[in-house]
C-alpha positions as MATLAB code, in Angstrom:
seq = 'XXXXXXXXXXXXXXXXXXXXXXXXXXXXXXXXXXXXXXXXXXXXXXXXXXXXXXXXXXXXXXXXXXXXXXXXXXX';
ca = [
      19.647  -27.909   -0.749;
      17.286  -28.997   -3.914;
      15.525  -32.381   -3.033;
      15.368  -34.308   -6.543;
      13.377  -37.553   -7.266;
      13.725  -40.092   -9.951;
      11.645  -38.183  -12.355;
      13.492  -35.075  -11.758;
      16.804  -36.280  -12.175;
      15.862  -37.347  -15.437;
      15.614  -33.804  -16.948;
      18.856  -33.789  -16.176;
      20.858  -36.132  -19.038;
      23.263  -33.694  -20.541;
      21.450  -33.328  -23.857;
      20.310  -30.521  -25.772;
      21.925  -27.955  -23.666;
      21.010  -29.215  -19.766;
      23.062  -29.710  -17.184;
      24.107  -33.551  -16.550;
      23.342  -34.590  -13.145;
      23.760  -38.322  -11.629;
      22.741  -39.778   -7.867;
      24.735  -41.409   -5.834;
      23.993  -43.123   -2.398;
      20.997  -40.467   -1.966;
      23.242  -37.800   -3.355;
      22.667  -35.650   -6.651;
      26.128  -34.247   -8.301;
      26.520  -31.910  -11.147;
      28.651  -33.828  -13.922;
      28.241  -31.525  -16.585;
      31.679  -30.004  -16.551;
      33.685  -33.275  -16.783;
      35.039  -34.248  -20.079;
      34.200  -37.958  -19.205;
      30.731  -36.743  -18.990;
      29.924  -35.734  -23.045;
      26.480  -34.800  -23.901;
      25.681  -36.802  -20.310;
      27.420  -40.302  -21.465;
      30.455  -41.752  -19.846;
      31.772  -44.193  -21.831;
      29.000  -45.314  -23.342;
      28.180  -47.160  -20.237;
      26.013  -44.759  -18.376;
      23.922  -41.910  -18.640;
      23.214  -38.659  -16.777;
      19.768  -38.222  -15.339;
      20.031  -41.622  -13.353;
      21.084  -42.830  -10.275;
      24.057  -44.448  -10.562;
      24.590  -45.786   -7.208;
      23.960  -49.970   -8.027;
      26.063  -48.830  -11.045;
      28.913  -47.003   -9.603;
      29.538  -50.714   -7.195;
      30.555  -52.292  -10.424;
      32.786  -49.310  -11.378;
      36.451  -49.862  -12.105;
      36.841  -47.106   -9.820;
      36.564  -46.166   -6.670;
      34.073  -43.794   -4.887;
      36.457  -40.885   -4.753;
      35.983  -40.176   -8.422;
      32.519  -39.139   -7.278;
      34.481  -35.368   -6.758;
      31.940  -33.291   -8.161;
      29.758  -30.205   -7.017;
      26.936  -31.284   -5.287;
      23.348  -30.162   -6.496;
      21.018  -31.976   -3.839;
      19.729  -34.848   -2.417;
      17.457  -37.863   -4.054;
      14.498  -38.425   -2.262;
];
């Protein structure tokens, strides 16, 4: 499995064609294919290319929606 850090990740917002990735709790997941996930913004309240895991506490969701294919791990 890929090992990603912060400056990795980044690359990976969703725009101009690449894939949209996010971290969560030390895990990296491949958003790209979810419609909530548009050019790597959901909502307008996050972006892809970040760990989202302070974020994701705050959520008005719970962890399960984090149901995506997982890419690798944030070190």
């Amino acid at each position: 499995m890929k090992e990603f850090t912060t400056a990795e990740i980044a690359k990976f917002d969703g725009r101009k064609g690449q894939p949209a990735y996010v971290a969560y709790k030390g895990t990296v997941y491949d958003v790209s294919g979810s419609g909530m996930w548009g050019e790597g913004d959901h909502g307008g309240f996050h972006q892809a290319g970040a760990d989202l895991t302070v974020e994701h506490d705050d959520a008005p969701h719970d962890v399960l929606v984090v149901d995506f294919p997982v890419v690798g791990t944030l070190v």
